[in-house]
PDB file with SEQRES, HELIX, SHEET and CRYST1 records, atoms N, CA, C and O in Angstrom:
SEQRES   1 A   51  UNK UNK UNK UNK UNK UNK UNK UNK UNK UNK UNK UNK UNK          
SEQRES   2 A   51  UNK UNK UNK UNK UNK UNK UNK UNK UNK UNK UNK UNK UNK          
SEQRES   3 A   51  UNK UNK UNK UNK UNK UNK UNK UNK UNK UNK UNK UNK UNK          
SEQRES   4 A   51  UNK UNK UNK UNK UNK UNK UNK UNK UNK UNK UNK UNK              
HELIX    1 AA1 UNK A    3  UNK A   16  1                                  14    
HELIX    2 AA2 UNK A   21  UNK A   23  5                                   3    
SHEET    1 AA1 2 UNK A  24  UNK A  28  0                                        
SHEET    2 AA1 2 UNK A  36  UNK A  39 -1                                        
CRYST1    1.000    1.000    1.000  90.00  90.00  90.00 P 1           1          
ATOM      1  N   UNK A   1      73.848  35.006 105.753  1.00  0.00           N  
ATOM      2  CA  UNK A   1      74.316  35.737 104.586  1.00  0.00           C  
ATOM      3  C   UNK A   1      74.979  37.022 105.051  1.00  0.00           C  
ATOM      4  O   UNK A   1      74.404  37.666 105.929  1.00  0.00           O  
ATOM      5  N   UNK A   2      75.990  37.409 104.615  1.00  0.00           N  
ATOM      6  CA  UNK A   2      76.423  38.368 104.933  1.00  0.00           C  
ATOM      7  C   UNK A   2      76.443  39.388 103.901  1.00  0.00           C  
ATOM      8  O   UNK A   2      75.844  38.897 102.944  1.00  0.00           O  
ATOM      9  N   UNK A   3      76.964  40.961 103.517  1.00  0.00           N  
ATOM     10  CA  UNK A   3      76.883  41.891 102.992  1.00  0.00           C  
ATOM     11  C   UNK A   3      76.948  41.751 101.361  1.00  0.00           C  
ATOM     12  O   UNK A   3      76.260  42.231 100.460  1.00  0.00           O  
ATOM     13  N   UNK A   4      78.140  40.835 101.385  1.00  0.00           N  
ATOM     14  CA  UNK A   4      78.241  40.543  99.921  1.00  0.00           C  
ATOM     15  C   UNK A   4      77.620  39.955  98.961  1.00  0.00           C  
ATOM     16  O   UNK A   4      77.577  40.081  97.737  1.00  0.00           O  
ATOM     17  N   UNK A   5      76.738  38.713 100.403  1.00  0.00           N  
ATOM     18  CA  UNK A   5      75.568  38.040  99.842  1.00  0.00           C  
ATOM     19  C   UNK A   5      74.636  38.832  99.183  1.00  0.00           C  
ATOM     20  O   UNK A   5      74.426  38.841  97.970  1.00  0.00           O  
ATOM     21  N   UNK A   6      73.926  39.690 100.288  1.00  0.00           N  
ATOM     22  CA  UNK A   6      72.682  40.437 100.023  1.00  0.00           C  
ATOM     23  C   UNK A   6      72.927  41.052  99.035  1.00  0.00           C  
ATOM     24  O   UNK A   6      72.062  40.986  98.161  1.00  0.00           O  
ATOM     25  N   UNK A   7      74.012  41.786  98.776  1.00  0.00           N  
ATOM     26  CA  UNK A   7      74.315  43.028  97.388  1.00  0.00           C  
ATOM     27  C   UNK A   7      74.360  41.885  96.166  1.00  0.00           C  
ATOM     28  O   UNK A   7      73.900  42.205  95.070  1.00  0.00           O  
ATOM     29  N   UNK A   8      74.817  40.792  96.328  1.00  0.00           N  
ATOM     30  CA  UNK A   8      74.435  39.726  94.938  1.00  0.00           C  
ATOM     31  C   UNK A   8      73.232  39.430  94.832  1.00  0.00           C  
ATOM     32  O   UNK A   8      72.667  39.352  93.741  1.00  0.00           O  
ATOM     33  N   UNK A   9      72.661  39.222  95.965  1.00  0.00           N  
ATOM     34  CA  UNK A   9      71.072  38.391  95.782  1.00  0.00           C  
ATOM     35  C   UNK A   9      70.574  39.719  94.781  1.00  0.00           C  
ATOM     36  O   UNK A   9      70.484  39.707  93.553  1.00  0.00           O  
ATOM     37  N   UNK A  10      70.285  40.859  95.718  1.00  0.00           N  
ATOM     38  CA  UNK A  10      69.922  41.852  95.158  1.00  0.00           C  
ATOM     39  C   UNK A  10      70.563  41.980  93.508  1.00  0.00           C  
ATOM     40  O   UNK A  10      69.766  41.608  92.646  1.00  0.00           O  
ATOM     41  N   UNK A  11      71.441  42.297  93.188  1.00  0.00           N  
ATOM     42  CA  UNK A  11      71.708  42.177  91.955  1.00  0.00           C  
ATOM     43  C   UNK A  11      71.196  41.495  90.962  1.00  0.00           C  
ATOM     44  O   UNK A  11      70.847  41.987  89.889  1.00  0.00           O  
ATOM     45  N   UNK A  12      71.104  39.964  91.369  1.00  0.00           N  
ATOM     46  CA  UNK A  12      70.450  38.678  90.820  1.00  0.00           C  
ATOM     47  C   UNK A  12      68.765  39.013  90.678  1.00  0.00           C  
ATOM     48  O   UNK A  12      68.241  39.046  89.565  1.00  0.00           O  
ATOM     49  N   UNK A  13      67.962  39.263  91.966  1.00  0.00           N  
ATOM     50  CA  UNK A  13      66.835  39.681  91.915  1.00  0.00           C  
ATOM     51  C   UNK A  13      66.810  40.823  90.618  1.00  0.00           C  
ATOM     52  O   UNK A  13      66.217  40.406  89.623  1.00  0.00           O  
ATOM     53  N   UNK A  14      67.382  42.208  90.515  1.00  0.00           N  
ATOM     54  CA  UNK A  14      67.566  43.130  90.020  1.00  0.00           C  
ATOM     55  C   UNK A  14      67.206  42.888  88.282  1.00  0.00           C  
ATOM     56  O   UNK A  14      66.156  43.184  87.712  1.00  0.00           O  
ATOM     57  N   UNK A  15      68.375  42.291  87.715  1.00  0.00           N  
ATOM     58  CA  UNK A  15      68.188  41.503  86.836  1.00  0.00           C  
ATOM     59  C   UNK A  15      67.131  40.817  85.845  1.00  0.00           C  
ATOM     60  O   UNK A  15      66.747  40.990  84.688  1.00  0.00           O  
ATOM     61  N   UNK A  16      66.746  39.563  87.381  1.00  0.00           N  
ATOM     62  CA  UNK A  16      65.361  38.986  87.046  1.00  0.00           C  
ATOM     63  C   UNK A  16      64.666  39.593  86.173  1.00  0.00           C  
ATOM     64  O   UNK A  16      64.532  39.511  84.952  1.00  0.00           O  
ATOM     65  N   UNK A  17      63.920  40.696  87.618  1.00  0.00           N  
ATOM     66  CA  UNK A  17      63.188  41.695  87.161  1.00  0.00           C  
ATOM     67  C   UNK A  17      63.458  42.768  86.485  1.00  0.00           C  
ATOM     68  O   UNK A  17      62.748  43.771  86.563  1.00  0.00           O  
ATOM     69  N   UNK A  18      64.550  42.692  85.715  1.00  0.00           N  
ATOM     70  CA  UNK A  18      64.892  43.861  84.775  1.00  0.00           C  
ATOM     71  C   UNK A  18      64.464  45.191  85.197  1.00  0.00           C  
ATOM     72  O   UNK A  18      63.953  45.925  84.351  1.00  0.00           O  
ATOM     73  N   UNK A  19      64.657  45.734  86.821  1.00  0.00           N  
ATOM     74  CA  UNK A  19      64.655  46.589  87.446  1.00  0.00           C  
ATOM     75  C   UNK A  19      65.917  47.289  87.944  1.00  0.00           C  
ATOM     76  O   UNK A  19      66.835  46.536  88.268  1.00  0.00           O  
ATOM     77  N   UNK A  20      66.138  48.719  88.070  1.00  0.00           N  
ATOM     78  CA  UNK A  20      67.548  48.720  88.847  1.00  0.00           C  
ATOM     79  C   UNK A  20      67.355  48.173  90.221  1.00  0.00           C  
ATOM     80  O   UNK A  20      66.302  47.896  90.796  1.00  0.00           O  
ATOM     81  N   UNK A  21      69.085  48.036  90.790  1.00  0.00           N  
ATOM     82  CA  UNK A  21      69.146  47.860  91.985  1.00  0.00           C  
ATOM     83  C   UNK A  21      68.570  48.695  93.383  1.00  0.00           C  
ATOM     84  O   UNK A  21      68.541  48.302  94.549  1.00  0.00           O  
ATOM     85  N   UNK A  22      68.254  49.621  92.964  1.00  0.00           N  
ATOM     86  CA  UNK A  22      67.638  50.378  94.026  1.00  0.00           C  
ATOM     87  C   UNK A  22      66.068  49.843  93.917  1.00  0.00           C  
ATOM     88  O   UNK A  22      65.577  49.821  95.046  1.00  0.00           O  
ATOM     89  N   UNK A  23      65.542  49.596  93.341  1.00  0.00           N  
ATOM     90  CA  UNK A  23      64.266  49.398  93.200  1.00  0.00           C  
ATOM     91  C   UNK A  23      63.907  47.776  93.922  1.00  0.00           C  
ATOM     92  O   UNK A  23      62.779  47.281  93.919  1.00  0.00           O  
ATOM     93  N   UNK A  24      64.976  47.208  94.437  1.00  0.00           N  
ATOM     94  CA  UNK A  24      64.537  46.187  95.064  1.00  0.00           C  
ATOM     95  C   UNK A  24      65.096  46.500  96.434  1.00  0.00           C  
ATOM     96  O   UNK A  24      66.012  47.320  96.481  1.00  0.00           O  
ATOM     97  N   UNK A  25      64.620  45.898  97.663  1.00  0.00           N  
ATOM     98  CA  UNK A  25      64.484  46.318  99.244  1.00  0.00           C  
ATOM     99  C   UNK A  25      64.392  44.756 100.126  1.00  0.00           C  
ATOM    100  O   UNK A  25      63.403  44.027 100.205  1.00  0.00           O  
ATOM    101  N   UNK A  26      65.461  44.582 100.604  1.00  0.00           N  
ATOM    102  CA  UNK A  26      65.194  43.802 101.287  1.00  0.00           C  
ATOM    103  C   UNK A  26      65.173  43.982 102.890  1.00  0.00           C  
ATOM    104  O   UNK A  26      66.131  44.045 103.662  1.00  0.00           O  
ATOM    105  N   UNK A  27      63.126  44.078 103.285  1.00  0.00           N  
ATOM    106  CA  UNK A  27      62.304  44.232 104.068  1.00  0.00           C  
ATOM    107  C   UNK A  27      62.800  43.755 105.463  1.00  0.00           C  
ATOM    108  O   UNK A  27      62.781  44.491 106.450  1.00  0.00           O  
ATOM    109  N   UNK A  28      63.283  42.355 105.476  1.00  0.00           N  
ATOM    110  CA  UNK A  28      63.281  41.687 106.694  1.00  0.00           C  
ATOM    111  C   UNK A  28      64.240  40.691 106.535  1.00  0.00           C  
ATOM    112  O   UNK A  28      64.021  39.875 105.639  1.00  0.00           O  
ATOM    113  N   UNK A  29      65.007  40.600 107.038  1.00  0.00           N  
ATOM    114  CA  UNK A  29      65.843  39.590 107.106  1.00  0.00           C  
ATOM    115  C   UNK A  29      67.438  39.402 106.351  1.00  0.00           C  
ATOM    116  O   UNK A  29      67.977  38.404 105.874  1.00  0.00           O  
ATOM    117  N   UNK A  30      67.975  41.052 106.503  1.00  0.00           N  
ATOM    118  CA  UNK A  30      69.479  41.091 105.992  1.00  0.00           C  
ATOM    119  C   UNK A  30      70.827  40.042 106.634  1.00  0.00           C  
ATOM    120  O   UNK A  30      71.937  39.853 106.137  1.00  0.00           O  
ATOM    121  N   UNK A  31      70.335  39.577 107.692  1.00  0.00           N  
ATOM    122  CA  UNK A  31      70.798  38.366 108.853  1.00  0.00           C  
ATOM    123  C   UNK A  31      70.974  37.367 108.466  1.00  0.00           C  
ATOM    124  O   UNK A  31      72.059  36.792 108.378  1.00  0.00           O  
ATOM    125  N   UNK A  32      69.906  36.975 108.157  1.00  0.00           N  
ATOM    126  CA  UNK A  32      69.231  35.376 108.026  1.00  0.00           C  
ATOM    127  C   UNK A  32      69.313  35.106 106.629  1.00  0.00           C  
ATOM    128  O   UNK A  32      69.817  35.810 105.753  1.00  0.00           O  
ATOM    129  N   UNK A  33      68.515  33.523 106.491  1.00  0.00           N  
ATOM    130  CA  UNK A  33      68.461  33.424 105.108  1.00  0.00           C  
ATOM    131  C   UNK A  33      67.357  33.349 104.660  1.00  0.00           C  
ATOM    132  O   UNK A  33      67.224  33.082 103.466  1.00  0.00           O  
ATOM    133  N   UNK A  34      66.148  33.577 105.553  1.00  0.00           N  
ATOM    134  CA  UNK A  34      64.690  33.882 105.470  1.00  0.00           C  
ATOM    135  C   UNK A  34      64.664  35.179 105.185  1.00  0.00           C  
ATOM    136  O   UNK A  34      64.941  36.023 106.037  1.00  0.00           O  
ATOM    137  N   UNK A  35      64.327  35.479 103.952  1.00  0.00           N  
ATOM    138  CA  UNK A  35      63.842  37.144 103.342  1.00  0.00           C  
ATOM    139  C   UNK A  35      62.620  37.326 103.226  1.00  0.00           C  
ATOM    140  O   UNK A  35      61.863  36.356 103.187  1.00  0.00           O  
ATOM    141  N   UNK A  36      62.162  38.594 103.146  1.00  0.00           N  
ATOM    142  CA  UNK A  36      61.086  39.562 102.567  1.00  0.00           C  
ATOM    143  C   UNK A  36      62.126  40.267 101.990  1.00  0.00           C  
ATOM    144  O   UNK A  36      63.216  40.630 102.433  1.00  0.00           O  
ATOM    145  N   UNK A  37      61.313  40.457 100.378  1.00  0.00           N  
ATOM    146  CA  UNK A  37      61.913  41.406  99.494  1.00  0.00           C  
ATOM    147  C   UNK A  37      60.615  42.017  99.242  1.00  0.00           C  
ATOM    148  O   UNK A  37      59.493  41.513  99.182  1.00  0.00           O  
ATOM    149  N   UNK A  38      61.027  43.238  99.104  1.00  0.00           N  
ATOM    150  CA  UNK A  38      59.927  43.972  98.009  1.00  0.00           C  
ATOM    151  C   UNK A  38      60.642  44.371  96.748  1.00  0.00           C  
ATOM    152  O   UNK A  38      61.852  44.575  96.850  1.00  0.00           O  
ATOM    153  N   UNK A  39      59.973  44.536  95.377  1.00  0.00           N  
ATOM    154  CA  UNK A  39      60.335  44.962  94.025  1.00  0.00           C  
ATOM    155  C   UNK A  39      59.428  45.911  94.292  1.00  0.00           C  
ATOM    156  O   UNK A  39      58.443  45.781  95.019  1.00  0.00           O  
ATOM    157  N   UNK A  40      59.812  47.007  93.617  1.00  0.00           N  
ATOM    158  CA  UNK A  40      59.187  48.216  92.849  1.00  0.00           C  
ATOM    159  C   UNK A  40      59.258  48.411  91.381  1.00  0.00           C  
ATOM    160  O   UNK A  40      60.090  48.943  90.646  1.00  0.00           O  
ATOM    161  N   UNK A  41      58.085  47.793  91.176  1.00  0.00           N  
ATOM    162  CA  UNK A  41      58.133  47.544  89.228  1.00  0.00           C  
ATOM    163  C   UNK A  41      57.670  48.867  88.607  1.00  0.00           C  
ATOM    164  O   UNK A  41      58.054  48.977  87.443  1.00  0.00           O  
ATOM    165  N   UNK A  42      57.150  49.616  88.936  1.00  0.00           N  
ATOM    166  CA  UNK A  42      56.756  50.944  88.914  1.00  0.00           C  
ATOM    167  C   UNK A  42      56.017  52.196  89.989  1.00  0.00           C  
ATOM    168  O   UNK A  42      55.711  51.755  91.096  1.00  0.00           O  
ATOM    169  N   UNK A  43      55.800  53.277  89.814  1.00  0.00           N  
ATOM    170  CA  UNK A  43      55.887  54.279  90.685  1.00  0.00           C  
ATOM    171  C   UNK A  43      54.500  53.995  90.906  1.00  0.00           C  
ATOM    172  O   UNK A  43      53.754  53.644  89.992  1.00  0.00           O  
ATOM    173  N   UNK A  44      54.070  54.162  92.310  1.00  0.00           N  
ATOM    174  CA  UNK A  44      52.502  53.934  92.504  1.00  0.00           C  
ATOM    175  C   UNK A  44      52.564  55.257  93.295  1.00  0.00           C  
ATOM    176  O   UNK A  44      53.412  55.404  94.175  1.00  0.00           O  
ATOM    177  N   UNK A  45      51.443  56.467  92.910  1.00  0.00           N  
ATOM    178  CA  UNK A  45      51.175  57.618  93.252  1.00  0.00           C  
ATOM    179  C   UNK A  45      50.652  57.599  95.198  1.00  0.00           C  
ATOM    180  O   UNK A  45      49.740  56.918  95.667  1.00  0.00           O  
ATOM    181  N   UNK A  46      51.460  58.446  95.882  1.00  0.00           N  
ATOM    182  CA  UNK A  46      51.411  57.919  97.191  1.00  0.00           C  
ATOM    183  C   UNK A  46      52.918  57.585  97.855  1.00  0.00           C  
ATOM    184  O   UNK A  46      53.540  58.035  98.817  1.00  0.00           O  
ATOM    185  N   UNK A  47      53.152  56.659  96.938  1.00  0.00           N  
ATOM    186  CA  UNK A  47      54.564  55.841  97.252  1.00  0.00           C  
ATOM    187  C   UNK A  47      55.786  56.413  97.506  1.00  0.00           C  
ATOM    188  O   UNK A  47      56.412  56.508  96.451  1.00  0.00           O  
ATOM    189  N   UNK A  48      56.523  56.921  98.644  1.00  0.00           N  
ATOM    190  CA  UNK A  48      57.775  57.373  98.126  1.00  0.00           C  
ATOM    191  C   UNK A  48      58.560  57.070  97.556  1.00  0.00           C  
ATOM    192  O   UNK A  48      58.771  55.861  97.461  1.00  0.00           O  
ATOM    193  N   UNK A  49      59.496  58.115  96.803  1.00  0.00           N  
ATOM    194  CA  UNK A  49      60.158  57.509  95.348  1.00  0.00           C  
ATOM    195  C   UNK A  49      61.845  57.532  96.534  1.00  0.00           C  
ATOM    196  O   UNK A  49      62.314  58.385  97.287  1.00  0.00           O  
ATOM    197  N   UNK A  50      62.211  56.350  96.198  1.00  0.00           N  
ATOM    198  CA  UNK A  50      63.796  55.768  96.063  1.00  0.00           C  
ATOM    199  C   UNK A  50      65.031  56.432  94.975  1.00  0.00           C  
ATOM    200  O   UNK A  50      65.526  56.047  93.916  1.00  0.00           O  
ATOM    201  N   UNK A  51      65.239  57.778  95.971  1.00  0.00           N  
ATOM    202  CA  UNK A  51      66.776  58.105  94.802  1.00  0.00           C  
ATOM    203  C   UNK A  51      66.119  59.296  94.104  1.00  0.00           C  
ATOM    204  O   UNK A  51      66.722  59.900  93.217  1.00  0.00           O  
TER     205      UNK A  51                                                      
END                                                                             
């Protein structure tokens, strides 16, 4: 997958989860087509905040 991929997946993920795009992270695997994503569905105290 390349750049354009990931910024769609992400988008698509985004969506899903009726989250913005910053709030989703993809962890491992911007390369490949094996991902780790993380969502951030809300702020967990501790957590650094994104943006």
């Amino acid at each position: 997958m390349g750049g354009r991929s990931n910024k769609r997946f992400v988008e698509i993920l985004a969506e899903h989860f009726k989250v913005s795009r910053s709030r989703i992270i993809i962890v491992r695997g911007t390369k490949s087509r094996d991902k780790i994503v993380q969502v951030i569905l809300e702020h967990t105290p501790g957590m650094p905040s994104r943006g």
